[in-house]
GUROPA-898589 format. One line per field, with one value per residue (C-alpha): residue number from 1; residue in three letters; x, y, z. Coordinates in Angstrom, 2 decimals, m for minus. Example, Ala and Ser with C-alpha at 12.3 -4.5 7.8 and 13.67 -1.06 7.14 Angstrom:
! GUROPA-898589
mimi = 1, 2 .
lummi = ALA, SER .
c1 = 12.30, 13.67 .
c2 = m4.50, m1.06 .
c3 = 7.80, 7.14 .
//
This chain:
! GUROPA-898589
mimi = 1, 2, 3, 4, 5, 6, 7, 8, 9, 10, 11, 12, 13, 14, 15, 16, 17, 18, 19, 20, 21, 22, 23, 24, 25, 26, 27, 28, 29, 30, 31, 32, 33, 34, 35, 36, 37, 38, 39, 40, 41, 42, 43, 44, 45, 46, 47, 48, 49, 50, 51, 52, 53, 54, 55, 56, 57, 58, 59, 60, 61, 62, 63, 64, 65, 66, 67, 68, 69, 70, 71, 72, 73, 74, 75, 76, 77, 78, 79, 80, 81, 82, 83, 84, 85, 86, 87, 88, 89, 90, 91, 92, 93, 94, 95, 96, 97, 98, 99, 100, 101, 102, 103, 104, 105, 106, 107, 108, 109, 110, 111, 112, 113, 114, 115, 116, 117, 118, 119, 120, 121, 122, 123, 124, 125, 126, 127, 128, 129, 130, 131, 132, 133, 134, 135, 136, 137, 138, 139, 140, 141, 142, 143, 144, 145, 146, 147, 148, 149, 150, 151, 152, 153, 154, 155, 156, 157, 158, 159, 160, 161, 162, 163, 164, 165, 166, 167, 168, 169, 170, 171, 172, 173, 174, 175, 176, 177, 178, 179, 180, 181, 182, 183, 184, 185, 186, 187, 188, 189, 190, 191, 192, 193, 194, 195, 196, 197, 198, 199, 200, 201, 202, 203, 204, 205, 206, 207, 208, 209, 210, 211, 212, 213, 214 .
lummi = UNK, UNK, UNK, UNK, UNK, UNK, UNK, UNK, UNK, UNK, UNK, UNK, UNK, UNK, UNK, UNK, UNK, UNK, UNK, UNK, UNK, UNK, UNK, UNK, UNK, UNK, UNK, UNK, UNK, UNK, UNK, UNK, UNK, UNK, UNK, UNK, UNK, UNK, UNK, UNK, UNK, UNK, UNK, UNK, UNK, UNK, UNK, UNK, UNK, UNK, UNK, UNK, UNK, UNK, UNK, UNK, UNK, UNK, UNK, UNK, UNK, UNK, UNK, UNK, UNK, UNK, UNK, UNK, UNK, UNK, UNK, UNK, UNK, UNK, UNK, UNK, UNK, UNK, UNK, UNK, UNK, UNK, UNK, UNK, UNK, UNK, UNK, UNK, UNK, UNK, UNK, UNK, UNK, UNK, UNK, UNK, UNK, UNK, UNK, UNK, UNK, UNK, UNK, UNK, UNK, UNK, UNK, UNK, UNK, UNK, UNK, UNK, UNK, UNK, UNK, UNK, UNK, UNK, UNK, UNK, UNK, UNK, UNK, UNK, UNK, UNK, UNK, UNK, UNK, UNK, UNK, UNK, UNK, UNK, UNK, UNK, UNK, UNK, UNK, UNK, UNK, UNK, UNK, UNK, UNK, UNK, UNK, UNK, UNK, UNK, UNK, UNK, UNK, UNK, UNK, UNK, UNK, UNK, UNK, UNK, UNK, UNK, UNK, UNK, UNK, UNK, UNK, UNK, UNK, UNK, UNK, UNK, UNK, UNK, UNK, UNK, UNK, UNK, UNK, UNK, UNK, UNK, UNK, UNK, UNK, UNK, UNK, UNK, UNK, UNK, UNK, UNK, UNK, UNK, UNK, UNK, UNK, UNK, UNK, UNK, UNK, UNK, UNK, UNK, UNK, UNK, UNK, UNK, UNK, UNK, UNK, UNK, UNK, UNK .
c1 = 0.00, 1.51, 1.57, 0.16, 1.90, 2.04, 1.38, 3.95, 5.43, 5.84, 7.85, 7.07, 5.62, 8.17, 11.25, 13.02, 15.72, 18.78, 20.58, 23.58, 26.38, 27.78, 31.45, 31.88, 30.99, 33.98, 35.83, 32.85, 33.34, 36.79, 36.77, 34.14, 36.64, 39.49, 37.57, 36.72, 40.22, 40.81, 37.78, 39.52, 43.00, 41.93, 40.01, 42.84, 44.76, 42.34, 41.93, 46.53, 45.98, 43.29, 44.81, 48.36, 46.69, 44.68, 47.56, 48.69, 45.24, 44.83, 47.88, 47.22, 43.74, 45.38, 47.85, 45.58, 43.84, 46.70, 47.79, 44.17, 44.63, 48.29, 46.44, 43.08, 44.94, 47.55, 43.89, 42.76, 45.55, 45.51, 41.82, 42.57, 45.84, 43.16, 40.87, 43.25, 44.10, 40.72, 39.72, 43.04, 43.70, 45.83, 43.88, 45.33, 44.55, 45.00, 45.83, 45.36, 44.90, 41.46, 41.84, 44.75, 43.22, 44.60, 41.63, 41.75, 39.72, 40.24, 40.25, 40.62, 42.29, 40.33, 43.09, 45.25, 47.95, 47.90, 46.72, 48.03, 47.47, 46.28, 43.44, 42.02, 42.41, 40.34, 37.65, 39.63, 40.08, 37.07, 36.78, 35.54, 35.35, 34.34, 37.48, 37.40, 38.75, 40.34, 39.52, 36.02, 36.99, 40.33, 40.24, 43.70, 45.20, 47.26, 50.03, 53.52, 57.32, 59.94, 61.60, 64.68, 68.01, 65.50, 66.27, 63.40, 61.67, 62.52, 64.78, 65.78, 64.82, 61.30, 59.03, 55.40, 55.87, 54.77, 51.63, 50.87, 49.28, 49.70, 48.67, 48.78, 49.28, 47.01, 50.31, 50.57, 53.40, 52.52, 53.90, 57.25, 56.55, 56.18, 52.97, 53.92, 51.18, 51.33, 49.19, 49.63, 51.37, 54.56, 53.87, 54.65, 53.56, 54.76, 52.53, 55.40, 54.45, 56.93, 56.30, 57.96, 55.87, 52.66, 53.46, 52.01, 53.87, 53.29, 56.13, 56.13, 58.56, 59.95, 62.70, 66.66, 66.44, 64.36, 61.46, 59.46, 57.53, 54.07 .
c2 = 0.00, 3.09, 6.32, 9.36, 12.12, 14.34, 11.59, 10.87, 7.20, 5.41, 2.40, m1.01, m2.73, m4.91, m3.51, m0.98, 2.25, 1.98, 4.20, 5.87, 5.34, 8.40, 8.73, 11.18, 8.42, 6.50, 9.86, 10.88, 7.63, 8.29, 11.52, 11.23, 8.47, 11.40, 13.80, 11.56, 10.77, 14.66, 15.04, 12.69, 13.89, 17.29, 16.04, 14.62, 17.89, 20.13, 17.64, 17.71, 21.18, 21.48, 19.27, 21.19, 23.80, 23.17, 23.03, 26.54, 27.96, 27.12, 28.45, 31.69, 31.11, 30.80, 33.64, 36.10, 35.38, 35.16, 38.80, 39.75, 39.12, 41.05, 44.27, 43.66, 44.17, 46.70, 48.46, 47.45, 48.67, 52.13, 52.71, 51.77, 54.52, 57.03, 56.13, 56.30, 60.13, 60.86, 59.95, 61.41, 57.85, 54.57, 51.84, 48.34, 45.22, 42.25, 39.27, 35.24, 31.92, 29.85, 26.26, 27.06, 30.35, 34.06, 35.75, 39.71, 41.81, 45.69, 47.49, 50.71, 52.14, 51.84, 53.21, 55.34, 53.19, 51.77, 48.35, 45.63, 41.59, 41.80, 44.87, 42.99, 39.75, 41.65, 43.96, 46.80, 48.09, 47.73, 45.69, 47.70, 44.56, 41.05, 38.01, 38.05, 34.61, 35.89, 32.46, 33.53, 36.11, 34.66, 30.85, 28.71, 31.95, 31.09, 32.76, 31.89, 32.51, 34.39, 31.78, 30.31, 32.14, 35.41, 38.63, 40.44, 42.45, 46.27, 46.26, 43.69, 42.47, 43.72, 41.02, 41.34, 41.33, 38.42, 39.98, 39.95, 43.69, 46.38, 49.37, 52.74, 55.88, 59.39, 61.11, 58.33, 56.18, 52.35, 49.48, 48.02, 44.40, 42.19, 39.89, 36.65, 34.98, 31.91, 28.94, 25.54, 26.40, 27.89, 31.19, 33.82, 37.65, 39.94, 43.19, 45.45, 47.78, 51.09, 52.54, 55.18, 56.73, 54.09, 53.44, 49.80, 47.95, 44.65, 42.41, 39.23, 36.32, 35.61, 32.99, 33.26, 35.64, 37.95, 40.31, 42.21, 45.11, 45.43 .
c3 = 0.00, m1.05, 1.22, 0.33, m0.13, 3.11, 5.59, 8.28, 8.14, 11.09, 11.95, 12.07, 15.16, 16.82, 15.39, 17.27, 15.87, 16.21, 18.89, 17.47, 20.23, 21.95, 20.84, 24.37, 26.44, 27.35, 27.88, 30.32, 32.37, 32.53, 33.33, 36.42, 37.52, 37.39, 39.26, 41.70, 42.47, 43.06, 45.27, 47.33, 47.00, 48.10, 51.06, 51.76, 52.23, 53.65, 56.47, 56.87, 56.44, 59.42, 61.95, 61.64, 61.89, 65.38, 67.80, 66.88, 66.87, 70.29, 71.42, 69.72, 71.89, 75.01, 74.35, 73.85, 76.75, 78.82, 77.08, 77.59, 81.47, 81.81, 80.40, 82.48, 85.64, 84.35, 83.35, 86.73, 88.89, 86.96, 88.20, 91.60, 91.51, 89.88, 92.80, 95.25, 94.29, 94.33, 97.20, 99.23, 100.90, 100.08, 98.35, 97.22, 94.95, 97.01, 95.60, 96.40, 95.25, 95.39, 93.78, 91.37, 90.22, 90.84, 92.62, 93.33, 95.61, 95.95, 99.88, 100.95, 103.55, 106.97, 110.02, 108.25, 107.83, 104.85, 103.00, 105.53, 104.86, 109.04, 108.50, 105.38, 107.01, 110.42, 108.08, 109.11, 105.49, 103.75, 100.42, 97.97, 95.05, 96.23, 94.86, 91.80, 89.92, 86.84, 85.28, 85.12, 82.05, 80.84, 81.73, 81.83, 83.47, 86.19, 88.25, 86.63, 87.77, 86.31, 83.96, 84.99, 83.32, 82.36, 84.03, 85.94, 83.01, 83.24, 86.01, 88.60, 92.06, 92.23, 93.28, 94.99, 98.63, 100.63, 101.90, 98.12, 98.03, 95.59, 97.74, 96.32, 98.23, 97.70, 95.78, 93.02, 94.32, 94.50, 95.98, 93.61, 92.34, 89.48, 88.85, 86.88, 84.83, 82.76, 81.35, 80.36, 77.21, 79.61, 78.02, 80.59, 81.13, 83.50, 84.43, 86.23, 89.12, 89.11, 93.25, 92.61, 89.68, 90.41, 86.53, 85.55, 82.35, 80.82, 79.07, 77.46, 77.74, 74.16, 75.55, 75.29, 78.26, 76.48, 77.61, 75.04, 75.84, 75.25 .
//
């Protein structure tokens, strides 16, 4: 039976086209198998990459918090010399140690004769700031030691007396002492108290018997 002219022709019931083959195929395959492989490879070095990477970010962590803590209480002991002019009478920051941590509390002057470990000890000089644990703002901080073979930063044999006050008088001078912090890293800070001048510095420990100025 011949077609008319115009009408579409359709193929025969039970016979199927042929499919012509895609010549990009086998390159396809074998290029998914190639990126594959670099997925992996580069997995491979952003995880290297990461976990060398960890250690030092966490001492960088606990360095600035241990640098964060040196200028809190250089900040700290400023205010309290500021205060202490202010107010014509001695004031001090008294330091101690609860559980491992450094813990601070601030007193003022209550007999006229200045911050003594025995008056704050009795209530005679007033606290004027409840113990404060500086672990509560800058954990890991600790109290540290001058590092064996480094010279005392700024100048030597100043050291914190053993009543462990920093008392500043109405005319600016201070007591003369060094406060050593550290952490578990053996990174160690030192804020430096000036009595003459009341001045407050910090310095860091860079090793070899050398302080740097901060």
């Amino acid at each position: 039976m011949t077609a008319s002219k115009g009408a579409a022709i359709l193929p025969r019931r039970g016979r199927r086209e042929a499919v012509p083959a895609d010549p990009f195929a086998g390159v396809l395959r074998k290029e998914s198998g190639h990126g594959l492989l670099e997925l992996l490879v580069a997995v491979t070095l952003i995880v290297i990459t990461v976990a060398a990477a960890i250690p030092r970010a966490q001492s960088m962590v606990h360095e600035s918090r241990l640098r964060g803590a040196a200028f809190y209480l250089r900040g700290l002991m400023r205010q309290v010399r500021a205060r202490a002019a202010a107010q014509a009478c001695y004031m001090g920051v008294v330091f101690d140690e609860v559980d491992g941590d450094p813990v601070f509390s601030i007193h003022a002057d209550g007999n006229a004769n200045g911050i003594r470990r025995v008056d704050v000890d009795g209530g005679v000089d007033p606290r004027l700031r409840e113990p404060y644990r500086l672990s509560e703002t800058f954990p890991g901080v600790r109290y540290g030691s001058l590092p064996a073979g480094a010279p005392e930063p700024f100048m030597r044999g100043i050291q914190i007396g053993r009543s462990h006050i920093v008392s500043f008088s109405p005319l600016g001078s201070s007591t003369t002492g060094t406060l050593y912090l550290s952490n578990d890293y053996g990174l160690v800070y030192a804020v430096v108290i000036f009595g003459s001048t009341g001045r407050v510095r910090v310095a860091r420990y860079r090793g070899g018997g050398k302080w740097q100025a901060m």
